[in-house]
PDB file with one MODEL, atoms N, CA, C and O in Angstrom:
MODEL        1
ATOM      1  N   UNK A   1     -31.589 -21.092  -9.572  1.00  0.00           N
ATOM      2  CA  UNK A   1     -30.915 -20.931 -10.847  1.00  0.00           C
ATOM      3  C   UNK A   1     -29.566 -20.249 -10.661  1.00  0.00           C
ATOM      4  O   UNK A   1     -28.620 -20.690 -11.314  1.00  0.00           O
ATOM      5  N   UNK A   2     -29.385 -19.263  -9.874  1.00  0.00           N
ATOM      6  CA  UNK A   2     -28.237 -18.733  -9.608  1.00  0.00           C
ATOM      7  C   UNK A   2     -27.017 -19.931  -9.096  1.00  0.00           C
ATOM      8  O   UNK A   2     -25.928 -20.162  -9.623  1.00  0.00           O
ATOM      9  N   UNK A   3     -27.466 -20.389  -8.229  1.00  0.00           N
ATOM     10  CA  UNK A   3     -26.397 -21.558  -7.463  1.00  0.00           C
ATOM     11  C   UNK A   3     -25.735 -22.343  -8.758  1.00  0.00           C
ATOM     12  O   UNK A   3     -24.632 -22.888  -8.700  1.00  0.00           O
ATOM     13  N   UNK A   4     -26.487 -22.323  -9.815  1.00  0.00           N
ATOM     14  CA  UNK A   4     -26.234 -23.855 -10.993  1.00  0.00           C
ATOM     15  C   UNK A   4     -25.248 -22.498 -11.630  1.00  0.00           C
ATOM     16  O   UNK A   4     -24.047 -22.752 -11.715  1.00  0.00           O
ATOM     17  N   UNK A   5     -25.560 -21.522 -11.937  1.00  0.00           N
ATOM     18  CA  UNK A   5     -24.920 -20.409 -12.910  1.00  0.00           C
ATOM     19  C   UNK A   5     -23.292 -20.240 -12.026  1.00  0.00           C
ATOM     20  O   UNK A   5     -22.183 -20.417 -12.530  1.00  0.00           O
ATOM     21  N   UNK A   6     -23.576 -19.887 -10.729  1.00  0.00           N
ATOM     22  CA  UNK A   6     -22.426 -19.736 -10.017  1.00  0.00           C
ATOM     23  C   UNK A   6     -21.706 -21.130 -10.051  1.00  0.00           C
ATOM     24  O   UNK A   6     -20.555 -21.013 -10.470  1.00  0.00           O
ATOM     25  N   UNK A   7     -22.047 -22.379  -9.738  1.00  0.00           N
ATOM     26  CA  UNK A   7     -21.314 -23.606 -10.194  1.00  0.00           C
ATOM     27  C   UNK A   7     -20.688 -24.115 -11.688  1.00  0.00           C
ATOM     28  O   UNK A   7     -19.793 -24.914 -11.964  1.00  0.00           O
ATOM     29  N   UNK A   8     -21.574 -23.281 -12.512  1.00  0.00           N
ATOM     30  CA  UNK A   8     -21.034 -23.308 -13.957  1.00  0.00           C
ATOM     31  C   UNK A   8     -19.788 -22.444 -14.297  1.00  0.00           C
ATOM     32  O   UNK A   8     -19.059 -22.812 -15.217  1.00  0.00           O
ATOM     33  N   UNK A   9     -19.488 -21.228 -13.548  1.00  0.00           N
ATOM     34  CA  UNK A   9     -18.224 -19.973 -13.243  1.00  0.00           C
ATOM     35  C   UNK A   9     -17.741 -20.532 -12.785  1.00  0.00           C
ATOM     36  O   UNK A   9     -16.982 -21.016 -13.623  1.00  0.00           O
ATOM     37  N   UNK A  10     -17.433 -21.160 -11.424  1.00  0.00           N
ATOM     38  CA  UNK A  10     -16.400 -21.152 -11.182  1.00  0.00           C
ATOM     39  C   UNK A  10     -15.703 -22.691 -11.608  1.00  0.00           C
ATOM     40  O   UNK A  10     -14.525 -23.002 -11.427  1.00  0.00           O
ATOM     41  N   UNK A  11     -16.684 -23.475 -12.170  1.00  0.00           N
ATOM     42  CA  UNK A  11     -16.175 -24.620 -12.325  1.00  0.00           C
ATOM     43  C   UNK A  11     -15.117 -24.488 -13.964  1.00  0.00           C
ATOM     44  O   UNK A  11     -14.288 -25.322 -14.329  1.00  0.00           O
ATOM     45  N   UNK A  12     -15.446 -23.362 -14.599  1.00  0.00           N
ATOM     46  CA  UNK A  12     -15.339 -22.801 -15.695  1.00  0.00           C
ATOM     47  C   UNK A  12     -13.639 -22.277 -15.656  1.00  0.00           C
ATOM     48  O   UNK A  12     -12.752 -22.445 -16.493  1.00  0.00           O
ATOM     49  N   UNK A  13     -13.620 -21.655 -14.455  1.00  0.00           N
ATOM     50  CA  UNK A  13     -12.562 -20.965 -14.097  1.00  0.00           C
ATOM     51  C   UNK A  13     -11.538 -21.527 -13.707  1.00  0.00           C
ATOM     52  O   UNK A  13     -10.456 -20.960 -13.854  1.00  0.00           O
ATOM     53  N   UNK A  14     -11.612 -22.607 -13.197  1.00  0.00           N
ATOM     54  CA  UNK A  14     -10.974 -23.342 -12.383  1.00  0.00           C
ATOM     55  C   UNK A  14     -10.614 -24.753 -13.497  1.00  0.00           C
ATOM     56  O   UNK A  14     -10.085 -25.674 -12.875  1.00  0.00           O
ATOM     57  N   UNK A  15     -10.787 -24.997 -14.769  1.00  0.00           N
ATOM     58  CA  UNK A  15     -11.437 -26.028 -15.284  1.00  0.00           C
ATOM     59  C   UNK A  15     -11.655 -27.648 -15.106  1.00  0.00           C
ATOM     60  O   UNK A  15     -11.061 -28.642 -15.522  1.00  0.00           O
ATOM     61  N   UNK A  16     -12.926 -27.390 -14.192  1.00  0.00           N
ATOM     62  CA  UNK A  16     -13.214 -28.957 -13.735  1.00  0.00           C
ATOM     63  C   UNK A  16     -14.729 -28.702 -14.281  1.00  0.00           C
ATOM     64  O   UNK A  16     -15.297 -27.650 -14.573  1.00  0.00           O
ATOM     65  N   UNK A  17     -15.224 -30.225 -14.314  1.00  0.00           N
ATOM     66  CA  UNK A  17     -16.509 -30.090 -14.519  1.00  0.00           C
ATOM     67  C   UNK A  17     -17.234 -30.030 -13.354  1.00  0.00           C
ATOM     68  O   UNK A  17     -16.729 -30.554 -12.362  1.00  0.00           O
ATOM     69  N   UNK A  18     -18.695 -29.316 -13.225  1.00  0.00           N
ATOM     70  CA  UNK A  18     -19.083 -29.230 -12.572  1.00  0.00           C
ATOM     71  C   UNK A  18     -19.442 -30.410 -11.144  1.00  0.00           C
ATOM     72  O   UNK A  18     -19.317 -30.401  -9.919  1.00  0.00           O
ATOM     73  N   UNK A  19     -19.889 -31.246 -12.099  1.00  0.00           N
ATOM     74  CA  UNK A  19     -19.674 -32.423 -11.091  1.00  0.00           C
ATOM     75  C   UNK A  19     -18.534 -33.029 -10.015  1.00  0.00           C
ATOM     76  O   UNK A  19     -18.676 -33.878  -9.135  1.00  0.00           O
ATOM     77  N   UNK A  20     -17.377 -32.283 -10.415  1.00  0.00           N
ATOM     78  CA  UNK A  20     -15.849 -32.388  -9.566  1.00  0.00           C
ATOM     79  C   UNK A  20     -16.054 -31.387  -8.965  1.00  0.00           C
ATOM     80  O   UNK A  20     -15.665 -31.574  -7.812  1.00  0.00           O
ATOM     81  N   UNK A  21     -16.525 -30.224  -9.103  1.00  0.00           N
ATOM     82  CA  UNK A  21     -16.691 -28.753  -8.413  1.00  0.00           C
ATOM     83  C   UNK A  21     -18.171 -29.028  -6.695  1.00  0.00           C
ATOM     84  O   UNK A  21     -18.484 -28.465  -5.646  1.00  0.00           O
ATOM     85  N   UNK A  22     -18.503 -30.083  -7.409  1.00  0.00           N
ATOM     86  CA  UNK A  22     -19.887 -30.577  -6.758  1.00  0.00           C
ATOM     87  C   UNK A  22     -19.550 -31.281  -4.743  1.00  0.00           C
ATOM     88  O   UNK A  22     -19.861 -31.068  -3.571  1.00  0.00           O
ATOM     89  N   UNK A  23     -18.610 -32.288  -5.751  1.00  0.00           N
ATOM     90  CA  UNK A  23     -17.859 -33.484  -5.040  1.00  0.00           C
ATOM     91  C   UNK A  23     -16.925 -32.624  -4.351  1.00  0.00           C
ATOM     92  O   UNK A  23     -16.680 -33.444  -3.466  1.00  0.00           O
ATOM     93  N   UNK A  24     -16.284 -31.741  -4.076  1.00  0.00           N
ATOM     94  CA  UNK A  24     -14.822 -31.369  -3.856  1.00  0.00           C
ATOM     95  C   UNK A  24     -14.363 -29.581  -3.294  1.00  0.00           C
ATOM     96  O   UNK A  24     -13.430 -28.984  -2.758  1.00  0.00           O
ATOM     97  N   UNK A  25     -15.486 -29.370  -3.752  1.00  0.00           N
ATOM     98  CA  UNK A  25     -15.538 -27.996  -3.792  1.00  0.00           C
ATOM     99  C   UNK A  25     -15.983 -27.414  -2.507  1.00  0.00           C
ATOM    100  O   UNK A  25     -16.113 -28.256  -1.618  1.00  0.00           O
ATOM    101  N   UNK A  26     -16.296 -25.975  -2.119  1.00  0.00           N
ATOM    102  CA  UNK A  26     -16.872 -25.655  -1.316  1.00  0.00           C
ATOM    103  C   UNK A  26     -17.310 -23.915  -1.184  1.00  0.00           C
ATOM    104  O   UNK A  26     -16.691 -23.085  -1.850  1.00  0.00           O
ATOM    105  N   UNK A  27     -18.166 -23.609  -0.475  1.00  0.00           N
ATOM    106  CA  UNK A  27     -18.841 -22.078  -0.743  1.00  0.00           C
ATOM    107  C   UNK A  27     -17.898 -21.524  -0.980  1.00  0.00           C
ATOM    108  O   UNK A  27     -18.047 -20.756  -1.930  1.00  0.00           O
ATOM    109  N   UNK A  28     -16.638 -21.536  -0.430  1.00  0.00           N
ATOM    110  CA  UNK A  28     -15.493 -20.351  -0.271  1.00  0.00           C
ATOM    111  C   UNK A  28     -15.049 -20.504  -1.622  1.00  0.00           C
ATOM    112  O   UNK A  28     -14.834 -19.529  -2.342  1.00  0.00           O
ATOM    113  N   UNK A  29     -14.861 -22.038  -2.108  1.00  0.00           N
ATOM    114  CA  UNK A  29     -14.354 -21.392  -3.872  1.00  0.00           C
ATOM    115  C   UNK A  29     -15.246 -20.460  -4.338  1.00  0.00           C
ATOM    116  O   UNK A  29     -14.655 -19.457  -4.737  1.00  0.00           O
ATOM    117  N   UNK A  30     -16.568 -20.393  -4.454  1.00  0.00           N
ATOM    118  CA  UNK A  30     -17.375 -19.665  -4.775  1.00  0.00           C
ATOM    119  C   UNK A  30     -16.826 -18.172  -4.471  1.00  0.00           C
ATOM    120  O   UNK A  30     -16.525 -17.328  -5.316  1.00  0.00           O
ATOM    121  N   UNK A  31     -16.782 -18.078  -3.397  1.00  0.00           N
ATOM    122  CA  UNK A  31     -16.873 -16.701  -3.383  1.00  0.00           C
ATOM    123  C   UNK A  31     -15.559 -16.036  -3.057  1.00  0.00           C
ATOM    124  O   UNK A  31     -15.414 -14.903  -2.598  1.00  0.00           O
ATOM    125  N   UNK A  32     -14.479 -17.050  -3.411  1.00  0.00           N
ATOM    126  CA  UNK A  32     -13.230 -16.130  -3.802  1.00  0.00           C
ATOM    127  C   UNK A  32     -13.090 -16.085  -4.999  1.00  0.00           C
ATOM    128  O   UNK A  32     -12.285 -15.254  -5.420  1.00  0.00           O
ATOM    129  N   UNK A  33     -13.932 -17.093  -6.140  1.00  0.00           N
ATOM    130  CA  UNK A  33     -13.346 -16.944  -7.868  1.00  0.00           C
ATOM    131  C   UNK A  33     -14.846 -15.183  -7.808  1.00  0.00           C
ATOM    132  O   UNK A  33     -14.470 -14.134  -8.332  1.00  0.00           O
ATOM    133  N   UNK A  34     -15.749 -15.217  -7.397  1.00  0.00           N
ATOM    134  CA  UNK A  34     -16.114 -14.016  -7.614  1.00  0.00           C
ATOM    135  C   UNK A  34     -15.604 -12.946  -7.340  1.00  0.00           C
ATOM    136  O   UNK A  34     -15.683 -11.935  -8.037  1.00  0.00           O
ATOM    137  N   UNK A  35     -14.916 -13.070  -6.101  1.00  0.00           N
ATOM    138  CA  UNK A  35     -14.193 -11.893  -5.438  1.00  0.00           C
ATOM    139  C   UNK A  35     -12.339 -11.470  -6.407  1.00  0.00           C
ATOM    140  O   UNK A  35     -11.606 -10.486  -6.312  1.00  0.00           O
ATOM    141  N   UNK A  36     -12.242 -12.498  -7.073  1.00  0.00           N
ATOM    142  CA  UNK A  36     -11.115 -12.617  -8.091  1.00  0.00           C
ATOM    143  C   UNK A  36     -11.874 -11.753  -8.950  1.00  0.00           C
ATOM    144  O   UNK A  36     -11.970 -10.566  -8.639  1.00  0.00           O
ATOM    145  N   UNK A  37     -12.347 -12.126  -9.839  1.00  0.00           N
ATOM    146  CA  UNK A  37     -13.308 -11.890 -11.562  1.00  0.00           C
ATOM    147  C   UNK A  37     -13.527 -10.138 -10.744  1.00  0.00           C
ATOM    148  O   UNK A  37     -13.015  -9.206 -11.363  1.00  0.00           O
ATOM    149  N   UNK A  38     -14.127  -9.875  -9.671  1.00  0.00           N
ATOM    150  CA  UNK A  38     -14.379  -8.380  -9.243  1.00  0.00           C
ATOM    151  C   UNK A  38     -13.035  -7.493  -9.074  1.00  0.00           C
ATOM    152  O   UNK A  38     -12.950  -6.271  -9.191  1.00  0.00           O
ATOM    153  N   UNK A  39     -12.154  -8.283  -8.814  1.00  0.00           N
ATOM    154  CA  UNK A  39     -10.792  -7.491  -8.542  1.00  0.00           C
ATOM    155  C   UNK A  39     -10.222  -7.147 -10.028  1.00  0.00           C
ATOM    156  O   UNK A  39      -9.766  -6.075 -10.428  1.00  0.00           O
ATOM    157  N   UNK A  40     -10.443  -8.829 -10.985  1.00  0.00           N
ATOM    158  CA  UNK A  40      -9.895  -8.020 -12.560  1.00  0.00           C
ATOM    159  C   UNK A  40     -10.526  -6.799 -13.200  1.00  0.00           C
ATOM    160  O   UNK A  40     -10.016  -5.938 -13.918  1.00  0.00           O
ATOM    161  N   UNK A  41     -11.712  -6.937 -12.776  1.00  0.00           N
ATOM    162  CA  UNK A  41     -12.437  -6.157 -13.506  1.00  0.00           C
ATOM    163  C   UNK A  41     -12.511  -4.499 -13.290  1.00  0.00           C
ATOM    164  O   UNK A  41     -12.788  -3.677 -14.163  1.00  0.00           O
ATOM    165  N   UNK A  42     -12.146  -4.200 -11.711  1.00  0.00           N
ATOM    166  CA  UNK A  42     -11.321  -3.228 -11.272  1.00  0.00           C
ATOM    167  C   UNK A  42      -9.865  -2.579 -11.554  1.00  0.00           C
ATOM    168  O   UNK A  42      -9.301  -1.488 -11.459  1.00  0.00           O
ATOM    169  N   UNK A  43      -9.665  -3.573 -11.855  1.00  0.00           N
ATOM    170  CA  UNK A  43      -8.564  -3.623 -12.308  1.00  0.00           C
ATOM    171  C   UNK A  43      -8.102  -3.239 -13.816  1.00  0.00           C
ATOM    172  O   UNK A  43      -7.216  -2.443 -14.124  1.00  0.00           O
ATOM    173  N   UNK A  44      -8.993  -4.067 -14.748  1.00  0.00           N
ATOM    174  CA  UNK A  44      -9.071  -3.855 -16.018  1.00  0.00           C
ATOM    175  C   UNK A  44     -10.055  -1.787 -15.905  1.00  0.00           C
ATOM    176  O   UNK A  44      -9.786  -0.716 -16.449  1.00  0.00           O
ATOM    177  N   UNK A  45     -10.963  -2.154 -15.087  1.00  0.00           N
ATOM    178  CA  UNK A  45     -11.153  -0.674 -15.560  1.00  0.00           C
ATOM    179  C   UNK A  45     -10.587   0.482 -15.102  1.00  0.00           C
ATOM    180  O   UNK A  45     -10.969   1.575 -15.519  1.00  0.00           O
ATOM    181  N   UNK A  46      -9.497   0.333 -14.082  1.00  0.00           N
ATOM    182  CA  UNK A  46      -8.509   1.645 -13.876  1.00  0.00           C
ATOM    183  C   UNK A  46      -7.633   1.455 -14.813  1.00  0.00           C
ATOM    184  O   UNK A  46      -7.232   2.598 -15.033  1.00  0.00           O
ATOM    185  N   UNK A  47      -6.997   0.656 -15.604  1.00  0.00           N
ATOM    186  CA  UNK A  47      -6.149   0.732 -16.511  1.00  0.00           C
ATOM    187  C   UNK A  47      -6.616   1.585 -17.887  1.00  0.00           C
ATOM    188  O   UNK A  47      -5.875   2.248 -18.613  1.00  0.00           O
ATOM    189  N   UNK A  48      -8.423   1.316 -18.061  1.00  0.00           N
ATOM    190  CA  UNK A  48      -8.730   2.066 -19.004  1.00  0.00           C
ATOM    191  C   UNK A  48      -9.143   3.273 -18.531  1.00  0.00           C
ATOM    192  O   UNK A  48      -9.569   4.070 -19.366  1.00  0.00           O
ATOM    193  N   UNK A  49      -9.108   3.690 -17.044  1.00  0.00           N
ATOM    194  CA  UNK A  49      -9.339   5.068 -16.986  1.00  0.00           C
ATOM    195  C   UNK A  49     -10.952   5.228 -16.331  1.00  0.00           C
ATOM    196  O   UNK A  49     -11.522   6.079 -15.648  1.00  0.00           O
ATOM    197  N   UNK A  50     -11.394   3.693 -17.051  1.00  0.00           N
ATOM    198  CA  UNK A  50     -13.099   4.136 -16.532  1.00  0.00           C
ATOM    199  C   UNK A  50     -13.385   4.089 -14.515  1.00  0.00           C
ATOM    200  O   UNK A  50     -14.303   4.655 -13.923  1.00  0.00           O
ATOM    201  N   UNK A  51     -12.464   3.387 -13.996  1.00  0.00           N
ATOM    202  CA  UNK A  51     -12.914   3.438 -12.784  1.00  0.00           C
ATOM    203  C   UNK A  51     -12.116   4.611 -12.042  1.00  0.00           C
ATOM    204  O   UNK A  51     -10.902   4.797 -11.962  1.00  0.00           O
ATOM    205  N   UNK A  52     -13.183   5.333 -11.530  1.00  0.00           N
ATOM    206  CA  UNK A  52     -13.174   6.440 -10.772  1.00  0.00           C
ATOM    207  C   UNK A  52     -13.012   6.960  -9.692  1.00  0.00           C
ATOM    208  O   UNK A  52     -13.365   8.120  -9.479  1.00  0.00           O
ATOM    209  N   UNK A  53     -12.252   5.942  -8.492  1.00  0.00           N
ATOM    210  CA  UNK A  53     -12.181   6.593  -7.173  1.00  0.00           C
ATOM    211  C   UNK A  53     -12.466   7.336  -6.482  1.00  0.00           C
ATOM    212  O   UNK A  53     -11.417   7.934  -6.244  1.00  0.00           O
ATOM    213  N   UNK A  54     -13.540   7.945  -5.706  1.00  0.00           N
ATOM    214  CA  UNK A  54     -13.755   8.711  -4.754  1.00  0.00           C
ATOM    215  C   UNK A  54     -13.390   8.846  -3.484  1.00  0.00           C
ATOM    216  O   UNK A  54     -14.030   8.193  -2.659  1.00  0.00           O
ATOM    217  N   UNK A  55     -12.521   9.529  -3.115  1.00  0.00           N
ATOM    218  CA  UNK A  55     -12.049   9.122  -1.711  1.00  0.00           C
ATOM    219  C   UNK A  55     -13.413   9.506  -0.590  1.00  0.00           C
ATOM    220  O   UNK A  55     -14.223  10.430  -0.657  1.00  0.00           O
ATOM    221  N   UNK A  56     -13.310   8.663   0.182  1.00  0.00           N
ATOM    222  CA  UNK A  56     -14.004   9.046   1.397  1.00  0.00           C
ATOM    223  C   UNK A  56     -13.661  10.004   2.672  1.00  0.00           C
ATOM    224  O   UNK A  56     -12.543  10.185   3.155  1.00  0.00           O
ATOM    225  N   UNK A  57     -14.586  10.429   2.990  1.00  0.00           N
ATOM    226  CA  UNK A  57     -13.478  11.325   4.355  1.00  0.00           C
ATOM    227  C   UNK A  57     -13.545  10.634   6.010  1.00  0.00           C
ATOM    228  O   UNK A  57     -14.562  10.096   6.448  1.00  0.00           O
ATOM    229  N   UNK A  58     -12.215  10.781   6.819  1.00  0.00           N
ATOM    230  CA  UNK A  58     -12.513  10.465   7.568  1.00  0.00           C
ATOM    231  C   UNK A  58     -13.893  10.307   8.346  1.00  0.00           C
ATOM    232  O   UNK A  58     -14.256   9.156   8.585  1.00  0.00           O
ATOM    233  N   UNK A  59     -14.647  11.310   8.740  1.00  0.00           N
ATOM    234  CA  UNK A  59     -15.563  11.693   8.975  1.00  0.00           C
ATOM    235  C   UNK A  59     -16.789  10.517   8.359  1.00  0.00           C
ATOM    236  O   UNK A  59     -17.246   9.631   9.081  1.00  0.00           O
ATOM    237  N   UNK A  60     -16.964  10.602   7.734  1.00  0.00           N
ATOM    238  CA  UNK A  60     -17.738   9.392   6.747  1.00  0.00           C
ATOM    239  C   UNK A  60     -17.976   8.357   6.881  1.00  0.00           C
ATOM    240  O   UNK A  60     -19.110   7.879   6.869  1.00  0.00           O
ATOM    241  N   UNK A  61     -16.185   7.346   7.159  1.00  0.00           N
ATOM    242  CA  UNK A  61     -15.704   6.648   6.974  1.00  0.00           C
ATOM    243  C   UNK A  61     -16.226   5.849   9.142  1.00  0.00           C
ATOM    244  O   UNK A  61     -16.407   4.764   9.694  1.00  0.00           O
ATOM    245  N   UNK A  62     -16.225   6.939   9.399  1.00  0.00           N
ATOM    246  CA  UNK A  62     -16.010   6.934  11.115  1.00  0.00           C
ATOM    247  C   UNK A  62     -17.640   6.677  11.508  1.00  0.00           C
ATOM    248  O   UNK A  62     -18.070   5.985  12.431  1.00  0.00           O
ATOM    249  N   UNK A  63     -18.408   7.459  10.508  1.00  0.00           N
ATOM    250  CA  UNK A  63     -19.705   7.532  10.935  1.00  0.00           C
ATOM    251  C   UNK A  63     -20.532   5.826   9.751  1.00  0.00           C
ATOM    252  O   UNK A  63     -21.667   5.373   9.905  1.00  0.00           O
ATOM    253  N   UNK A  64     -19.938   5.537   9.175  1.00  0.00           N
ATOM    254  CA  UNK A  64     -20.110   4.025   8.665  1.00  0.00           C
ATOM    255  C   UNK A  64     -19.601   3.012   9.135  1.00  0.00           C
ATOM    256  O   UNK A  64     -19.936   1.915   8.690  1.00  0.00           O
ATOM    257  N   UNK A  65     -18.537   3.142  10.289  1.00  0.00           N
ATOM    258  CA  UNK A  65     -17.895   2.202  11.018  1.00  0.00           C
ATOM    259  C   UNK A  65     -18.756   1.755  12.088  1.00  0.00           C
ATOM    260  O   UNK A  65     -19.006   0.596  12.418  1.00  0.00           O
ATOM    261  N   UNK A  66     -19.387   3.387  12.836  1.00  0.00           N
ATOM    262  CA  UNK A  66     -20.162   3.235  14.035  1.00  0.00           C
ATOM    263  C   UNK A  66     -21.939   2.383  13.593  1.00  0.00           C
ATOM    264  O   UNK A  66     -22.519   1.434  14.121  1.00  0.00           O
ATOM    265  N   UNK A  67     -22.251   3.130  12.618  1.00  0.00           N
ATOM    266  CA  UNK A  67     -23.116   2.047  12.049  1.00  0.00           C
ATOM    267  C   UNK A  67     -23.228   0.707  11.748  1.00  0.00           C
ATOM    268  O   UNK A  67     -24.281   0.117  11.503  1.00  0.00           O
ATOM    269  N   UNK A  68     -21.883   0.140  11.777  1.00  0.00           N
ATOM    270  CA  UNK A  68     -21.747  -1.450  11.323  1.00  0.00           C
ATOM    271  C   UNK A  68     -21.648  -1.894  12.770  1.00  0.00           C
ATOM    272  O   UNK A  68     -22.020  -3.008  13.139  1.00  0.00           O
ATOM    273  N   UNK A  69     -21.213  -1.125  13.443  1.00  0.00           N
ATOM    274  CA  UNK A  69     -21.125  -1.236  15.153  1.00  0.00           C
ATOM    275  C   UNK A  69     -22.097  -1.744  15.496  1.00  0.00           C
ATOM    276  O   UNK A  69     -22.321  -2.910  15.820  1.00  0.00           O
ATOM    277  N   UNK A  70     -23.001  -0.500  15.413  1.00  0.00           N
ATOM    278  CA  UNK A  70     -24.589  -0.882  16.255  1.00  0.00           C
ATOM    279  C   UNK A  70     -25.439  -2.052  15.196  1.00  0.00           C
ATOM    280  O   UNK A  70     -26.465  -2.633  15.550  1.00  0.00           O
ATOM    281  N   UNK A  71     -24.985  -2.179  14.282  1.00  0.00           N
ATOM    282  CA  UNK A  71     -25.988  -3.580  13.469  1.00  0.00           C
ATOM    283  C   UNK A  71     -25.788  -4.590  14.448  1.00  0.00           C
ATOM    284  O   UNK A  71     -26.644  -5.201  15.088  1.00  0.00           O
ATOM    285  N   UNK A  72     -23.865  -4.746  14.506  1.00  0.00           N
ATOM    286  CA  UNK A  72     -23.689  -6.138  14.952  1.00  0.00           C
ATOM    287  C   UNK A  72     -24.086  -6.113  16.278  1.00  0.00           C
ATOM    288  O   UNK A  72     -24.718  -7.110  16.628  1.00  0.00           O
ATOM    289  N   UNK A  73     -23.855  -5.058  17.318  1.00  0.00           N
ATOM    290  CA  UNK A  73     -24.874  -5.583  18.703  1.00  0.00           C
ATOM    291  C   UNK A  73     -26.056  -6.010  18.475  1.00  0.00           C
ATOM    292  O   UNK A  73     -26.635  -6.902  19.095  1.00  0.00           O
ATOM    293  N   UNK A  74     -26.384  -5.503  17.741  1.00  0.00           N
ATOM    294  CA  UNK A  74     -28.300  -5.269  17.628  1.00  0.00           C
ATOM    295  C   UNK A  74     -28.254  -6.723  17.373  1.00  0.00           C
ATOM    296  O   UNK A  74     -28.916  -7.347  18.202  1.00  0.00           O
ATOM    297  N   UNK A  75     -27.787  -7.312  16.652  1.00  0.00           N
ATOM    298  CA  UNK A  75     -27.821  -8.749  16.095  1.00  0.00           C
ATOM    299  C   UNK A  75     -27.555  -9.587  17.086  1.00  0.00           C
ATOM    300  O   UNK A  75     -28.293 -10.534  17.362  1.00  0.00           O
ATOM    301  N   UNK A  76     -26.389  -9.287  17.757  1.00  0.00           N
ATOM    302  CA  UNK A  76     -25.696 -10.178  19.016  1.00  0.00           C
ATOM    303  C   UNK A  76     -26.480 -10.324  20.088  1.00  0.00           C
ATOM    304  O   UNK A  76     -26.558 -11.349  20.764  1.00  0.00           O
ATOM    305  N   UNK A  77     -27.283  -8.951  20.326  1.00  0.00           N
ATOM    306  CA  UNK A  77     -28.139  -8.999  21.390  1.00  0.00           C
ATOM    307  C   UNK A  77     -29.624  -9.505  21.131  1.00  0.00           C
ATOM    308  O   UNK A  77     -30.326  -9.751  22.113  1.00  0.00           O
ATOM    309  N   UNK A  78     -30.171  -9.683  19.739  1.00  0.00           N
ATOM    310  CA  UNK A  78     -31.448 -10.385  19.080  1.00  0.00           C
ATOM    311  C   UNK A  78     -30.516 -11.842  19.183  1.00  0.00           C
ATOM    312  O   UNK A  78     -31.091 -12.594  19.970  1.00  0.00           O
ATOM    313  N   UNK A  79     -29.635 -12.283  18.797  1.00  0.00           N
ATOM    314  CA  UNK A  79     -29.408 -13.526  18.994  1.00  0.00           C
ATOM    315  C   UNK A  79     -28.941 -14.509  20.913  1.00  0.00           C
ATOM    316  O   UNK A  79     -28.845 -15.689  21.249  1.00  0.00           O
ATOM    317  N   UNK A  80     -28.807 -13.347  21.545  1.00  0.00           N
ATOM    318  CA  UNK A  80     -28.270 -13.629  22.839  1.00  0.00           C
ATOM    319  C   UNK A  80     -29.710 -13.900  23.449  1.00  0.00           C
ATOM    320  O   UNK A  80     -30.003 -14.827  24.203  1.00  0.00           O
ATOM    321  N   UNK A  81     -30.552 -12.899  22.968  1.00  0.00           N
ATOM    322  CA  UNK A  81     -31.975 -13.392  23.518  1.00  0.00           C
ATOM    323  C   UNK A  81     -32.887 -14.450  23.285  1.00  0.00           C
ATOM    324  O   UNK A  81     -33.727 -14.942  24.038  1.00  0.00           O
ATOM    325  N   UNK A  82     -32.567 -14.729  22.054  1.00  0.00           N
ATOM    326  CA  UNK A  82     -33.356 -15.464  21.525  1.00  0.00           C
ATOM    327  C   UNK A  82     -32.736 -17.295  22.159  1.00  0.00           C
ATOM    328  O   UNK A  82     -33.505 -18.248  22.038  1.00  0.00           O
ATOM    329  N   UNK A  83     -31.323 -17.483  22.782  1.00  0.00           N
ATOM    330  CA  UNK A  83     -31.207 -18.576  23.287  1.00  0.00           C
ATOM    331  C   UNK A  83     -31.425 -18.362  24.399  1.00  0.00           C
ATOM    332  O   UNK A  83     -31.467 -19.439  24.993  1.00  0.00           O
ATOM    333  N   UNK A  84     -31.655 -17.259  25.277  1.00  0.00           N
ATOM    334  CA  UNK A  84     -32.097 -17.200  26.668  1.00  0.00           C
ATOM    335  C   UNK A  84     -33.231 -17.831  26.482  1.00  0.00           C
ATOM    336  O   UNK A  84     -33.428 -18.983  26.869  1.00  0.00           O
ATOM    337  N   UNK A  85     -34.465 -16.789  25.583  1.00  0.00           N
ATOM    338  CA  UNK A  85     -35.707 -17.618  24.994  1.00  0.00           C
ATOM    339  C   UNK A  85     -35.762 -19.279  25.002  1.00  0.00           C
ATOM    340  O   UNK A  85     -36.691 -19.855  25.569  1.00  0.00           O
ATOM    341  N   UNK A  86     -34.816 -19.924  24.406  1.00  0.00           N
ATOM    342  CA  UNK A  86     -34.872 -21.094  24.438  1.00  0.00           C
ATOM    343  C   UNK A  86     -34.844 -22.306  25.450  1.00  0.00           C
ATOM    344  O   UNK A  86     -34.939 -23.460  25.034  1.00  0.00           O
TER     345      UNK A  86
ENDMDL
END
C-alpha cells in the first residue's frame, strides 16, 4: 500500500498520471520528491520558529561516524564471506 501512496505523491507533484510515473519513472524520483517535500517542510518550520536546531558536538559527531564505520565493515565483511561461501 505504501508503494501505490508513494506513486500517487510523487506523480501528484510532478503532474503526470500515475501510469506515466509507472512507464518512465524511477526509485530515485521517489526519493528525491520526498527528500524535496522534507526540505520544505524544514524549511517552512524554521521560518515559523518551530524547528529547533541542536547542535551536535564534535565529540558526538566523531563517535557516530566511527559507528557507521564499523556497520559498514561488518556488512562488507558478512558480504565478502558469504561469496567466498559460494
Amino acid at each position: 500500500m505504501n508503494a501505490w501512496l508513494t506513486l500517487d505523491f510523487v506523480a501528484k507533484r510532478y503532474g503526470l498520471l500515475p501510469s506515466q510515473l509507472l512507464k518512465s519513472g524511477s526509485s530515485i524520483d521517489a526519493k528525491i520528491s520526498i527528500l524535496a517535500v522534507q526540505y520544505e517542510r524544514f524549511l517552512q518550520e524554521k521560518a515559523q520558529g518551530e524547528h529547533t536546531h541542536k547542535p551536535v558536538k564534535e565529540d558526538d559527531m566523531l563517535k557516530m561516524l566511527e559507528q557507521a564505520r564499523r556497520k559498514h565493515n561488518a556488512k562488507a565483511q558478512a558480504n565478502a564471506q558469504d561469496q567466498q561461501d559460494s
